[in-house]
Structure formats: C-alpha cells, structure tokens
Residue, then its C-alpha position, 0 to 999 in steps of 0.5 A: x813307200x813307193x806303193x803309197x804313191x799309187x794308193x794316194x793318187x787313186x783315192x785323189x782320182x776317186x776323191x774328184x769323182x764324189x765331187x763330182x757327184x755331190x758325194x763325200x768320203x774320208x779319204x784316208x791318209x797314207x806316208x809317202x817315203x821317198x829314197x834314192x834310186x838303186x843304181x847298179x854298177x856299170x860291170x852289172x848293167x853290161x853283165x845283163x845286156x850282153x846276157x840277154x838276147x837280141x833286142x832286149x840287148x839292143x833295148x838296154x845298150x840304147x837306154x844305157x846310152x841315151x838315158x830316154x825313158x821306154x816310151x820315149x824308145x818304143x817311138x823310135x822309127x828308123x829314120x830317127x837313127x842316123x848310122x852316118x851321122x852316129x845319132x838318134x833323134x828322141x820324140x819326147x814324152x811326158x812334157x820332155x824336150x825333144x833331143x839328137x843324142x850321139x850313140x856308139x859304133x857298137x850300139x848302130x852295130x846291135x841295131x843294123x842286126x835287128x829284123x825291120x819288118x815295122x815302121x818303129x825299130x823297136x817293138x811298140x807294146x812297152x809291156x810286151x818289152x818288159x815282159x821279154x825283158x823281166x823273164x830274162x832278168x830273172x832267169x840271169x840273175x838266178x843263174x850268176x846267183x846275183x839278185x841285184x841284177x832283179x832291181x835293174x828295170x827300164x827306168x833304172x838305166x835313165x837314173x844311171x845315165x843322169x848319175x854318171x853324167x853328172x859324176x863326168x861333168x858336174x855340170x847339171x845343165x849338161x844332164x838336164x839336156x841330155x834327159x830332156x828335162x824341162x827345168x833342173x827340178x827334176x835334175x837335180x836328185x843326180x846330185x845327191x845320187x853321185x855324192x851318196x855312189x862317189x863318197x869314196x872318190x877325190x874332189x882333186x883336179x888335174x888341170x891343164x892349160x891350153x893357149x891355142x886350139x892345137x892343145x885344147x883338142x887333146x885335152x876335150x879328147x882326155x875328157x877335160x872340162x872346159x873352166x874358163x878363159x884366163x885371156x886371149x890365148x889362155x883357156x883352163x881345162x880340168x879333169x878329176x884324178 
C-alpha cells in the first residue's frame, strides 16, 4: 500500500537512530504494492481548472502544461516566465535537470491577470496551494457529482503530462527531457501507463514523405514525427491514425 511506503521509511529512519545509540529493535516488516498512477481524462483535468478560481487555475493550466513538480512551481520567479519568447525556465528539485519549456498563449494570459505583489509568481508555501486547492476540489467534485475529480492532486498533472507525451511521441527521451529526469528509470512507467489508457487505440501510421523542407514543415505542424532519412532529399515522417 501507498501508506506502507511511509511506515517503512520511518522505521528505516528509527532503525539508523538505535544504531546510533547502540540500541536494537525488531523492526517490523510491511508489503509495499506498487500500481500505476490514477490518470484522468483531459475534459476532467480542464473541467477543474476552469472551475477553480484565479491562481489555482493559473496553478493547475502551468502544471498541465509543464508537468514540473509543485515545488519546482512555487520557485518560480517572474523573470523565469518569458511572455515574448512564450516560455518558463524551470529550477529543478530533487536531483532533476534544469529545463525552458514552451507554455501557451492562454497560459501567459492566466498569469499576466495575476496580482505581482512578491518576487515568486506564485504563492511560495506549497501546503498553503494545496490546501486552497483540496477546498475547491472538493467543493466541484461534489457539485458535477464527479468523485474522480477528488483523485486529481498536484502530482497527478505530471503523471498526465509524461502519459501524454509518450502516447504523441513514443519517444521516451522526449518525456524524460521534458520532466527532467535524470535517467530514463523513472521515465519509463509512462510506457506501461499509456498501453494500459491507449489499449483501445491503432498502432496504424500515416506516413508521409518529404524531399525538401518546403513539405517537411506542413508535416511537423500536423504533429508528424520525424523516422528517419531515406536519402538526401528523402525524409519519412509518421503520425498515428
């Protein structure tokens, strides 16, 4: 179980204080299950952002967008946003690698109608966010009498972001960048996560062919995936059905 994760981890930590002290206990044992993520539906995870109020929606549209983690979100400075340049430079947390990620027109819109009364954009006490956010998830779900909406926290969008990546790119390199993992160890779980939500879907491709860069940048503006090159003036792009 998820709590059993915590319970072990704490009778770690107090199994390191008797060594320390010369003491000795029988630690007790417990089963760790581990099972994928809950990932909601695109309609519910926009279905509560425009339902909540100003920064939490501005909160949840940056996390939908970026897949950052909240403590790497409550960093966030206004100089890290970009509006020209459409992009938000992520200080990393918990070994991650620093990333610029692109972020939409609608998204600088939320955050341009935000107050900048402090150096961070957004408030800076994560359990202060949560706590904003759990009253409002909770007042919403009751209301569209949807309790999935409940099991959607902070974590979850980044779960979301990295199944969707990998269900538009199959390219796990691509999703490990944009979350800034370190290796693709903990990428990896996006894999089982979009066969187990895309089980329904065609592994069929459309593919395309482009001999100049004329007709290649159609094909990148379609969402077509760059294979490879068949020879000079020959490259094979592919997009699923």
């Amino acid at each position: 179980m998820e709590n059993n994760k915590t319970k072990t981890k704490f009778c770690d930590t107090y199994t390191a204080l008797l060594i320390f002290t010369q003491t000795k206990w029988v630690a007790p044992t417990y089963q760790i299950v581990t099972k994928l993520p809950f990932i909601p539906t695109e309609q519910e995870i926009d279905l509560l952002i425009s339902a909540c109020g100003k920064q939490t929606s501005t909160v949840l549209q940056m996390l939908k967008e970026t897949g950052m983690r909240i403590g790497e979100l409550v960093q966030l400075k206004w100089i890290d946003i970009d509006l020209e340049r459409k992009t938000v430079n992520i200080t990393p947390e918990k070994g991650s690698n620093p990333r610029i990620l692109p972020i939409s027109d609608k998204l600088i819109a939320m955050v341009n109608k935000l107050t900048r009364n402090r150096l961070t954009v957004f408030q800076p006490k994560k359990h202060m966010l949560r706590e904003y956010f759990c009253t409002q998830r909770k007042e919403i779900a009751e209301r569209l009498l949807n309790p999935r909406l409940t099991q959607i926290s902070f974590h979850i969008f980044r779960h979301w972001k990295g199944t969707m990546e990998y269900h538009k790119t199959l390219d796990i390199m691509h999703v490990k960048k944009i979350l800034g993992h370190k290796t693709t160890r903990c990428t990896e779980i996006y894999i089982n996560l979009e066969s187990a939500l895309f089980l329904a879907d065609t592994n069929e491709w459309i593919v395309k062919v482009a001999h100049n860069e004329t007709e290649a940048i159609p094909l990148v503006e379609a969402n077509f995936i760059f294979v490879n090159n068949l020879g000079e003036n020959c490259a094979i792009y592919k997009k699923r059905r």
